[in-house]
N, C-alpha and C positions, 0 to 999 in steps of 0.2 A: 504494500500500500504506500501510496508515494501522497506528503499533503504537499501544496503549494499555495503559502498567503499570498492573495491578491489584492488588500488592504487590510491595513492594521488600525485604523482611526477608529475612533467613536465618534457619533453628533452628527459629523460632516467630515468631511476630508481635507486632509493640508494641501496645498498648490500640487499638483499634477499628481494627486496617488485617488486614494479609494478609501471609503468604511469598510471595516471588517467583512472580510470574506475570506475562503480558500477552495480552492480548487481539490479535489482526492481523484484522483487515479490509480486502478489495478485491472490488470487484465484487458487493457484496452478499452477500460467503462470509464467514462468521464462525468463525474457531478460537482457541481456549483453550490456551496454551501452560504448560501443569501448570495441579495445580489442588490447592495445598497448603491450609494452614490458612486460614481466612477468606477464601479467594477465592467458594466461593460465594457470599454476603451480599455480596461488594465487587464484585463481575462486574457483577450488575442494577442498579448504577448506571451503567452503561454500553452492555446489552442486555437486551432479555429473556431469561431461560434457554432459552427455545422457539426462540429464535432463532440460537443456536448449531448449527453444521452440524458440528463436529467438537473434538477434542482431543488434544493430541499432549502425550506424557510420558516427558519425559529420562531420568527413574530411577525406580525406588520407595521413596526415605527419604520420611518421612510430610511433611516440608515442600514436598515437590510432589506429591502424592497423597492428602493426608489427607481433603480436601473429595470424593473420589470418591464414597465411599457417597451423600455425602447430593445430590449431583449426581444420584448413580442413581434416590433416592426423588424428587428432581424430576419426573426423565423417567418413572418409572412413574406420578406421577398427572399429570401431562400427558399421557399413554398412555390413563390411565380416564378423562379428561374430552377426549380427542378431538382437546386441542390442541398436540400435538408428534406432529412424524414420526422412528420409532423404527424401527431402532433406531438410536441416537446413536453413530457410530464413535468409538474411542477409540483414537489408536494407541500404541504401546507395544512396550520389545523383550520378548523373549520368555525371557530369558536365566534371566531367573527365573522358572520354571514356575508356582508358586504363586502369584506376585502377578498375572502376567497373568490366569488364569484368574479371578481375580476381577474385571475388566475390564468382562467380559460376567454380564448380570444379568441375568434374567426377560423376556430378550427385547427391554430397552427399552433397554440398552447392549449394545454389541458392541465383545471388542478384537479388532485388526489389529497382526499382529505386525510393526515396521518392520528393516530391518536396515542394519549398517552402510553397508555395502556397496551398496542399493540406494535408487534414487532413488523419491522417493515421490508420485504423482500428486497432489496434493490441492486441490479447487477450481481456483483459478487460478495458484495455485503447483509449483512443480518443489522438492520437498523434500528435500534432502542431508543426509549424518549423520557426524559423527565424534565414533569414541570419545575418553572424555577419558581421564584418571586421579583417581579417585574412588575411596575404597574399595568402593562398589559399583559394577556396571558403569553406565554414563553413556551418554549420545551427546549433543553438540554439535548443532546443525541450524543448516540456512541455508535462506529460504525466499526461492525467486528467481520474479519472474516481471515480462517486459517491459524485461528488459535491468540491474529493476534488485532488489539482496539484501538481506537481514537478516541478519544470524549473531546466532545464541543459543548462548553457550558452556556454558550449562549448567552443573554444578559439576564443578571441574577444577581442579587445579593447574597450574604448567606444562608446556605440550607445545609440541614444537616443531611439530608438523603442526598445528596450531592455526592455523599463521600462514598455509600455503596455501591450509586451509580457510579461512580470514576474506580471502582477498586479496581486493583493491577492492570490500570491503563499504560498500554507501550506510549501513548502521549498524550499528556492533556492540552488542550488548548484552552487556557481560561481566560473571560476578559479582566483589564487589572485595568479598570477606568477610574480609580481612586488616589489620592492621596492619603495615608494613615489619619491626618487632620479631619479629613469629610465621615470616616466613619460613623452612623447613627445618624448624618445630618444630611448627606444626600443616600436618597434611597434608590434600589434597584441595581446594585455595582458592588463588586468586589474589589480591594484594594489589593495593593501587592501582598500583606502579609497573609492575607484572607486567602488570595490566591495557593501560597504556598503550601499554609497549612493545610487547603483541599488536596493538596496534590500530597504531601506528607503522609498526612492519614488514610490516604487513601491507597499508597504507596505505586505511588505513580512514574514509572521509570523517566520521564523526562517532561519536564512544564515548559509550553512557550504562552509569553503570554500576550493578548490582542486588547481590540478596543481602547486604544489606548487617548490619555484625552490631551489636547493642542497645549497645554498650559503648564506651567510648573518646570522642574527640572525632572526630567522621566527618569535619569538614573535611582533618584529616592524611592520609585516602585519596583524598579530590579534589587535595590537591594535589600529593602522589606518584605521582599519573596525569597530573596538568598536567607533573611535572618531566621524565616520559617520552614526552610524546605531545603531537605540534602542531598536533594537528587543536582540534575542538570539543569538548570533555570537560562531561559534568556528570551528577551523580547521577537516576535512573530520578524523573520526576517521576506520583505517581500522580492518574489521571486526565488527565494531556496526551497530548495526539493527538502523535505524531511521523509526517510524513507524507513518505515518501521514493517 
């Protein structure tokens, strides 16, 4: 399983990157894990859009969702010119009627409702879900296949069932949009040390961490993830293969 971040922001994106995204490839099955502000433009440096078999979407804040539309004008003229096979699944919870149904477009996207509760076939993965705490609803995923996982925590504050979902994760991906100060006072985000302790207890062979927010000095959340966590810690590098 190979991941590749395509941005690592929170909110919005810094001058020419992306919100939080990543790419997972194995087996020649390609899925888009969100697909917020500038991930479209930042993806094709890494695939063709045609070459994408799927996309899977944590929430509907516009930072993992906002590139849908123009994903969807992708695949409709890849649809009029013959060369993508449509329609493009998109899976997504259903929790909110209105955003899902936008999902599915003119035949050339189609969403699939996923649920907490159920595991999700997808290419060569077995896809699991846990809700976070987000002021809208969320779900966490871990995408396992071949004995070995990813966790994507998605955006979350602390949960304690975070940690059985992440146990002996080959990688976590957690967001660390905190500074130690905002703890308690901004909600829905994990800080660096928060991060790490998920990944600690959880005993997570390696933490990278995403979502990360435009302000501050960001080394103070790497290294309040180092103070918590003895594994391999370091911020989502965009464009590196991480191959577990």
């Amino acid at each position: 399983m190979k991941i590749i971040p395509i941005g690592i922001w929170g909110g919005y994106p810094n001058k020419n990157e992306a919100t939080s995204a990543f790419l997972i490839e194995q087996d020649g099955f390609r899925c888009l894990v969100d697909c917020g502000s500038g991930v479209l433009a930042a993806v094709q440096n890494y695939t063709a859009l045609r070459e994408l078999d799927a996309v899977v979407i944590s929430h509907y804040h516009p930072d993992h969702i906002a590139d849908i539309g123009v994903l969807q004008h992708a695949a409709m003229v890849g649809m009029q010119l013959k060369e993508w096979d449509t329609p493009l699944f998109i899976h997504a919870h259903d929790k909110d009627a209105a955003e899902f149904e936008k999902l599915s477009y003119k035949g050339v996207t189609e969403g699939r409702a996923i649920q907490a509760s159920e595991t999700l076939e997808l290419g060569p993965w077995q896809v699991t879900f846990c809700e976070t705490v987000h002021p809208v609803y969320c779900l966490a995923m871990k995408f396992t296949a071949n004995g070995r996982a990813a966790v994507f925590t998605a955006d979350t504050s602390w949960k304690e069932e975070l940690v059985e979902f992440s146990r002996g994760a080959d990688l976590l991906v957690a967001e660390s949009n905190l500074y130690e100060k905002y703890i308690g006072i901004i909600q829905g985000h994990l800080s660096g040390s928060q991060a790490g302790e998920l990944a600690e207890r959880a005993g997570a062979k390696q933490l990278l961490l995403t979502h990360l927010p435009q302000y501050g000095e960001l080394d103070e959340i790497l290294q309040a993830a180092k103070s918590s966590y003895s594994g391999e810690v370091e911020f989502a590098v965009i464009g590196k293969s991480y191959e577990i």
